[in-house]
N, C-alpha and C positions, 0 to 999 in steps of 0.2 A: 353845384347845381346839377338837377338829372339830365341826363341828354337821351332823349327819345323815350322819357318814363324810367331808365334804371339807371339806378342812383351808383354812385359812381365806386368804385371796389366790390360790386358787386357781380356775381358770376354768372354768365349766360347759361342757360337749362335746355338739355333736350327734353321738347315737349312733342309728346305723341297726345294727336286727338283723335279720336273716333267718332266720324259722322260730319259729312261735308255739307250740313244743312246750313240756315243762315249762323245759326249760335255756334256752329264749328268755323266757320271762316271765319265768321266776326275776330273771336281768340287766336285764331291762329294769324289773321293780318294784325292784330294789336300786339302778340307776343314776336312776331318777328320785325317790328317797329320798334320793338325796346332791345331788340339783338338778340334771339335766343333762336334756338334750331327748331325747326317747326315741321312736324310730319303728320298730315291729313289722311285719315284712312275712311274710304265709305266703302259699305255694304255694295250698293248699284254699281252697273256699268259704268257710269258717268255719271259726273254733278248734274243733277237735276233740281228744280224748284215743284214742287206741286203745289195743289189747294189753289185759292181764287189770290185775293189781294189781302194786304195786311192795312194795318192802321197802323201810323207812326209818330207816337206823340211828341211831345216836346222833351219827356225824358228820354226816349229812345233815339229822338233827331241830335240829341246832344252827345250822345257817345256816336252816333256817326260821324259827327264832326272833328271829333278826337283820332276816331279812323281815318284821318283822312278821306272820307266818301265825298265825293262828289254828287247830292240828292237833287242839282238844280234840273227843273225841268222832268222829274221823274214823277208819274203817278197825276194826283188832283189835291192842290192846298184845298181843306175845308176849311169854314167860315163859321157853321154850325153845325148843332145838331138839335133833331126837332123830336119830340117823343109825343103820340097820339095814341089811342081808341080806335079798334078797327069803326068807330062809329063818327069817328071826326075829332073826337074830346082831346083838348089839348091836355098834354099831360105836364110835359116839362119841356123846355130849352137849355141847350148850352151855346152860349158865343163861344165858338172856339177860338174867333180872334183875338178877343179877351184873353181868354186863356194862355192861347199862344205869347201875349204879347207879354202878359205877365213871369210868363216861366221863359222869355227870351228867346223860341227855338217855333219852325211851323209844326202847323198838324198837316201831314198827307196822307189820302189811301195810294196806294201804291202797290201794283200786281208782284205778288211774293218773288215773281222769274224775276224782273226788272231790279228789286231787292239785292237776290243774290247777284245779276249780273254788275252794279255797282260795286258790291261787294268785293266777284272778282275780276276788278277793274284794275291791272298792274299788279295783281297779285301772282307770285310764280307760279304759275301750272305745275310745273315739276315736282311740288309741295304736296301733291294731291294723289294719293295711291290708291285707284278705283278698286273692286272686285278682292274688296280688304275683309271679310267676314269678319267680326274680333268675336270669338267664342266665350275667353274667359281674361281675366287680368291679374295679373299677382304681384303681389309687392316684394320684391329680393334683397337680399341684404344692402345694393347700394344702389337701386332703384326700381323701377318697377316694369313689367313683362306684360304684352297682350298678345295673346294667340290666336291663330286667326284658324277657319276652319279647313284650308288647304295645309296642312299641317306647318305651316310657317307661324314665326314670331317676331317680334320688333320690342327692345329695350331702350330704356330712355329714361329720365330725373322726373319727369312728372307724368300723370295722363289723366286727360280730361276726355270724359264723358259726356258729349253734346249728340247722342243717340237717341233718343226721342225719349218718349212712351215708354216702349218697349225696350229700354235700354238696358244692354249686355253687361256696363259697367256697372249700372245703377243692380243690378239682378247679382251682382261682385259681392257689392256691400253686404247686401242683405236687407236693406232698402224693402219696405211694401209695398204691393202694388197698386196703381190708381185703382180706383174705386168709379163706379159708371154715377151721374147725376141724377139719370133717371131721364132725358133731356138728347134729342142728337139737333144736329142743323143738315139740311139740304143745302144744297149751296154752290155757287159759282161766281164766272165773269161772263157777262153778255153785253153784245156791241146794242147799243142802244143811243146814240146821240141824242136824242130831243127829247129824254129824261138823265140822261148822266152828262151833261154839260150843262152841269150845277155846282157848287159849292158847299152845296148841304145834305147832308146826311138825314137820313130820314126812318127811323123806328116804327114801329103799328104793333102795340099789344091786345091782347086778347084773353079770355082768361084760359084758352085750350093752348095758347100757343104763340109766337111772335113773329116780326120778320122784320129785315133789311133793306134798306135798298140805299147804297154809298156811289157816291161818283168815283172814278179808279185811273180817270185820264185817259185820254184818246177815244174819247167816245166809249169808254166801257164802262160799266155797270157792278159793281158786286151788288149780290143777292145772295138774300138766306133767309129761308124758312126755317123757325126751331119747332120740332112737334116733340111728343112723350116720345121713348123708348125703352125697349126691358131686353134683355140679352137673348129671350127667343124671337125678335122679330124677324120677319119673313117678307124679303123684299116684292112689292106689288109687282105684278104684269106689266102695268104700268104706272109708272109713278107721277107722272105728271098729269095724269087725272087725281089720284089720291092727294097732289098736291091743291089742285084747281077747287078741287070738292069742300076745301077745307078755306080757301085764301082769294075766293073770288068773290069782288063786291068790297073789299076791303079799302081799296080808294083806287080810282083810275089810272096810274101809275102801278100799281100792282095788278093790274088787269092785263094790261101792255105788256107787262115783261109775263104774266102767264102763258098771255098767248103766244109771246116770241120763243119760248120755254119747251125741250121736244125730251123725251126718255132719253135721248142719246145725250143731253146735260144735265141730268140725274144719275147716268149709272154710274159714278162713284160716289156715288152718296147712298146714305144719309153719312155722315160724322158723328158716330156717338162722344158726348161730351164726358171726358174722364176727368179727375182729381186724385193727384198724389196726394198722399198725407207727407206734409215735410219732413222730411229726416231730422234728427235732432244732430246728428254726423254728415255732414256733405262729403267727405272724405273716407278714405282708410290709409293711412299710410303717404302715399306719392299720389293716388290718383282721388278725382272727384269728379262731381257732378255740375252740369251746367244747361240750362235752359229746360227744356219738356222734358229730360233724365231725373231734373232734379225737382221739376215743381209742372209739372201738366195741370191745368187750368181750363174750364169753360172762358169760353171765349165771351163774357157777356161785359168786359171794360174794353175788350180788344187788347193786352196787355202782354200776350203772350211771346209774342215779337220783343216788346221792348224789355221785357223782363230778362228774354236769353242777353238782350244789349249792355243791361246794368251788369248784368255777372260777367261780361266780355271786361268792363270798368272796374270794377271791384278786386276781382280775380288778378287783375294787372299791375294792380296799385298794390297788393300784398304779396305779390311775385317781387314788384321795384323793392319792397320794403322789408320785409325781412331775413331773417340770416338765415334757415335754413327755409327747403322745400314742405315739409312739413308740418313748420309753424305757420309757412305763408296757404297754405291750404287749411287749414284752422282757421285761421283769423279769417279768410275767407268768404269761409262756412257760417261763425260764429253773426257774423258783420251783413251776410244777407237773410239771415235766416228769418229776421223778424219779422225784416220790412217786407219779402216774401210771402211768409203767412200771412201780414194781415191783406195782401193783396190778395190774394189765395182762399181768404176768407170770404172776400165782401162777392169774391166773382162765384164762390158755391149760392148765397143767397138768390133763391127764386125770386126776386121780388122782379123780374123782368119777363116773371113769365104768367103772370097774372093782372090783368086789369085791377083786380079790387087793393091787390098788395100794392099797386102804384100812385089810386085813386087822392090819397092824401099829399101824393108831390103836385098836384093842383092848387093847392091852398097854400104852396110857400109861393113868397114876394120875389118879383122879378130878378134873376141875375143869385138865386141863391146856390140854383145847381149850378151854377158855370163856378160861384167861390166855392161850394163842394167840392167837385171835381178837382180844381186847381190846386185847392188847400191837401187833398188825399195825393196827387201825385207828388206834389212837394214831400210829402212827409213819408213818402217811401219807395221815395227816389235818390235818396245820399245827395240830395243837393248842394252839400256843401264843396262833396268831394269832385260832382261834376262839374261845377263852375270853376275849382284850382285846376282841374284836367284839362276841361275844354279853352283855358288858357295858355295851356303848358305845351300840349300838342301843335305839331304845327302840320300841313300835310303831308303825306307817304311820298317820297322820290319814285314815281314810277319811269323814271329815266333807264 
């Protein structure tokens, strides 16, 4: 029987990751759960969380649970989600309870910090090597080499690529780079109690444009405005007029959080919405790719989170399983690639950024999107492999 996920004669791996985001911890607390040497490099001074809150569905709650995380009490369970007409017109609903109930695990929004601080909850610090530049990666004859740009290096049996976007390992491969949607989001958390101590999420389409508004726990709020974007835009004077001009009168709730709304919770924004084309290689050699390295997404299922969680799962279970390091990064690659694109797929579709493209989810029969939704995550979520996991794991000793 495996004892902590690695199957038993099989050999522990130095693994070097690059990038202490959530999709870097995730891996590096699940590979040092199954006994393997685990060394976290980031860019930053310190582990940071940025961005507002995530959405954490039922397949992403389920490899938490295999992590050992601890999610009680983190964020806000939703209950639903309502999708409308800046003009009132209902468009569609999800029971997320439903949903939940049927894929066995909750839905929460949950502020990305609070994310990673569960995350590194008993997890070793000392694991963690800030002010790590990785400039380039190379595979050597009995494993593989990442340089960092203070002219140091670190060697090691595998290395994963959980560096964003813009990642160093992904740029190794030879990997493409994302591609803009055309699409960015505004976006944040704001304390707002007497509209975000709710349980439902709440959509408003447009045909210029969409927005947000999630409950996120303790009184907060996420919000997002999605408007057009093209690579010479030129940030306004101020943006929360430009935002107001465009989103006001939309329903009284989104009035509220205008007004509460000042340039100083716009200036990191907007977020232009990027898409990798998937590699048909996740790999080269010892190292690959994992979460926004490997597959950067519009945010428009929220997926982005849970997808670096599957490959925290997948990547784990082909590490326990096969004989060498290189076959188990193939099979990998091979085993998420699919389910991947087609998640990758449905999230490039505009059809959430136009009222007319939605008009017709009006005329399907109560309770159809909530069996969408549910039927689409199931089916490219390895749920076979997560329900043998999520029984097999038990929790991290953080003794």
């Amino acid at each position: 029987m495996a004892r902590n996920g690695v199957v038993p004669g099989s050999s522990a791996h130095r693994a070097l990751i690059v990038g202490a985001g959530v999709g870097g911890i995730s891996i590096a607390r699940g590979l040092l759960r199954d006994g393997h040497d685990v060394t976290v490099f980031e860019r930053a001074s310190a582990v940071r969380a940025g961005g507002g809150a995530v959405t954490i569905w039922p397949n992403g709650a389920n490899v938490l649970a295999q992590l050992g995380v601890d999610m009680t009490g983190a964020g806000r369970l939703l209950s639903a989600v309502q999708v409308s007409t800046a003009t009132g017109r209902r468009l569609a609903a999800i029971d997320v309870t439903a949903l939940s109930a049927r894929m066995g695990a909750p839905t929460r929004m949950v502020p990305r910090r609070v994310l990673l601080e569960r995350l590194l909850d008993g997890f070793p610090l000392d694991r963690i090597r800030c002010d790590a530049h990785a400039v380039d990666v190379t595979n050597t004859p009995g494993g593989v080499r990442v340089d960092f740009a203070d002219g140091t290096s670190a060697e090691g049996d595998l290395l994963i690529g959980a560096d964003g976007q813009r990642s160093t390992v992904r740029a190794a491969m030879g990997a493409p780079e994302a591609t803009s949607t055309g699409w960015c989001s505004w976006q944040g958390l704001v304390e707002l109690p007497e509209i975000a101590d709710s349980d439902v999420g709440v959509i408003i389409i447009d045909e210029g444009g969409n927005l947000g508004l999630w409950p996120a726990g303790d009184g907060s709020l996420q919000w997002w405005f999605d408007l057009p974007w093209t690579p010479d835009f030129v940030h306004p004077d101020s943006p929360i007029d430009a935002i107001r001009s465009h989103f006001t009168d939309w329903s009284d709730p989104v009035d509220r959080v205008l007004a509460r709304l000042t340039d100083d919770d716009l200036s990191m924004s907007p977020f232009p919405h990027f898409r990798h084309p998937i590699p048909r290689e996740w790999g080269r050699g010892r190292f690959t790719l994992l979460g926004d390295a490997a597959h950067t997404m519009p945010p428009t299922l929220a997926q982005g989170t849970n997808q670096a969680l599957l490959d925290t799962m997948v990547l784990r279970r082909a590490l326990a399983s096969a004989r060498t390091v290189p076959e188990a990064l193939s099979w990998y690659g091979r085993t998420r690639r699919r389910k991947v694109a087609a998640v990758s797929w449905v999230t490039s579709l505009q059809v959430s950024h136009g009222e007319s493209a939605m008009k017709p989810a009006a005329l399907l029969p109560p309770g159809f999107a909530t069996s969408a939704l549910t039927n689409f995550l199931r089916a490219t979520s390895h749920s076979r492999m997560s329900a043998e996991a999520t029984e097999k794991f038990s929790p991290i000793d953080t003794r």
